[in-house]
C-alpha positions as CSV (number, residue, x, y, z in Angstrom):
1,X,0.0,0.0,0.0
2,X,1.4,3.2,-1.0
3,X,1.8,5.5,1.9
4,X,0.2,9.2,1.6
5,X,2.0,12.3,2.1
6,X,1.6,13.8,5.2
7,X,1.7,17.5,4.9
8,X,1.2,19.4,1.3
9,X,2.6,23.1,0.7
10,X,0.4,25.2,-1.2
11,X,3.0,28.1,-3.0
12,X,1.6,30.7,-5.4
13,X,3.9,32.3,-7.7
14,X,3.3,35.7,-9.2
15,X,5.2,36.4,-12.5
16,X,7.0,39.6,-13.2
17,X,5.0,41.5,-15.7
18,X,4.6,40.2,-18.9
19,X,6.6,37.4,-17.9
20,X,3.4,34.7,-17.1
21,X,4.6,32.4,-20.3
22,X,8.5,32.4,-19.5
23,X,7.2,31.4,-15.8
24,X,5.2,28.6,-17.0
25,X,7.4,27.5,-19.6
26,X,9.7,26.8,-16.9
27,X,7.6,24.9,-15.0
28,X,6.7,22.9,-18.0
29,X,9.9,22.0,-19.6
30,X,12.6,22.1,-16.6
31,X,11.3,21.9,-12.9
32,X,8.7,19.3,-12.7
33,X,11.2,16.6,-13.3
34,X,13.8,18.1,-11.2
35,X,11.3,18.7,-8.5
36,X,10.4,14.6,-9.0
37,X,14.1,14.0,-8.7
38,X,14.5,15.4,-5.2
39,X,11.2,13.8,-4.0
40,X,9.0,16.8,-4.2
41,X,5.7,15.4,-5.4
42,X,3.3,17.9,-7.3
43,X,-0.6,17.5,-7.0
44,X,-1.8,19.9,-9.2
45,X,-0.8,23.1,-11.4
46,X,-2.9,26.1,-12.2
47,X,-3.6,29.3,-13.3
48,X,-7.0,31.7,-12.5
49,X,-9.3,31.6,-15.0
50,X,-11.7,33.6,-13.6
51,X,-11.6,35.4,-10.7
52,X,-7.8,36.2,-8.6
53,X,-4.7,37.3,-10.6
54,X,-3.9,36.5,-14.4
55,X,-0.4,36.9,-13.2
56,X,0.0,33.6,-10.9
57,X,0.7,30.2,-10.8
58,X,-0.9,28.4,-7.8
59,X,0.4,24.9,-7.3
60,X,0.7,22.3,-4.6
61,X,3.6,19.7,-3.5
62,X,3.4,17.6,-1.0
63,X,5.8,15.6,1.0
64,X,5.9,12.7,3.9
65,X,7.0,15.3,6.7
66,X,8.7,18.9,7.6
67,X,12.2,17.1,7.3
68,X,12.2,15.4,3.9
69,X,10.3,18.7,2.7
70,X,13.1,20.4,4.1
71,X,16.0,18.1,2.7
72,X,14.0,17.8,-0.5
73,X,14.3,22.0,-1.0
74,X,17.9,21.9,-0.1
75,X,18.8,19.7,-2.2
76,X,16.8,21.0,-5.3
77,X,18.2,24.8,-4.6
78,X,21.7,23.1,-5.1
79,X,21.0,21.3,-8.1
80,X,23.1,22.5,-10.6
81,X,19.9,21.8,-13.5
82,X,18.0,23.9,-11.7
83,X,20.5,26.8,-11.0
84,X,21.4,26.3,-14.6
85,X,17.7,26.3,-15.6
86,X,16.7,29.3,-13.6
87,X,19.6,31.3,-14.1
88,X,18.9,31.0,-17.9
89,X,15.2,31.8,-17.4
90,X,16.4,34.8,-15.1
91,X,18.7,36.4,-18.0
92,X,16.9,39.2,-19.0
93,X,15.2,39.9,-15.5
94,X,13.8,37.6,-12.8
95,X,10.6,36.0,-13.8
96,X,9.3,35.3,-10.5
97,X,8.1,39.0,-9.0
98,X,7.9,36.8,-5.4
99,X,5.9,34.0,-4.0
100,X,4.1,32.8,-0.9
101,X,3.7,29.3,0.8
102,X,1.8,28.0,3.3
103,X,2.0,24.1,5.1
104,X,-0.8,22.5,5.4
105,X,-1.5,19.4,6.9
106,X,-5.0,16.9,6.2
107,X,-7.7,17.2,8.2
108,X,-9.2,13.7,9.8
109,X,-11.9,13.6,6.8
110,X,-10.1,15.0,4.3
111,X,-9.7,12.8,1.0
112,X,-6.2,13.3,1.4
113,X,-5.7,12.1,4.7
């Protein structure tokens, strides 16, 4: 039986302007599969469709506890992909105009729990 995650971080990135595509192009072609690498497992992607900010992407990761989410960032902000990768995406200005996160953790009669 596969074991769940225990706690999920919800983190919403707002894009620089006009940056939105270069944002999610990175996301697309680059840090998903470094994220799987370093045991970071995504749950969902999205932008607002209606309603909120056209200038976000809202997504949520979730790991088995607040050390392997811990060791799991570490290691993924020294990967040398991703500083590659988001130093190249970074070239002509950040892309990433800043970010918030919040831990969260199931409720008893949550699906996820």
């Amino acid at each position: 039986m596969e074991r769940r995650p225990v706690i999920y971080e919800l983190r919403t990135y707002t894009a620089t302007p006009d940056k939105m595509p270069d944002l999610l192009a990175r996301f697309r072609d680059h840090t998903l599969k470094i994220f799987e690498r370093h045991g970071i497992k995504s749950i969902g992607y999205w932008t607002n469709s209606i309603g909120g900010r056209n200038d976000e992407l809202v997504y949520i990761v979730a790991f088995d506890d607040i050390a392997q989410r811990d060791a799991a960032w570490a290691a993924m902000g020294a990967d040398e992909e991703w500083l590659k990768v988001r130093g190249e995406s970074n070239k002509d200005g950040n892309i990433v105009h800043h970010l918030t996160n919040q831990i969260m953790v199931p409720t008893d009669f949550s699906p996820l729990s």
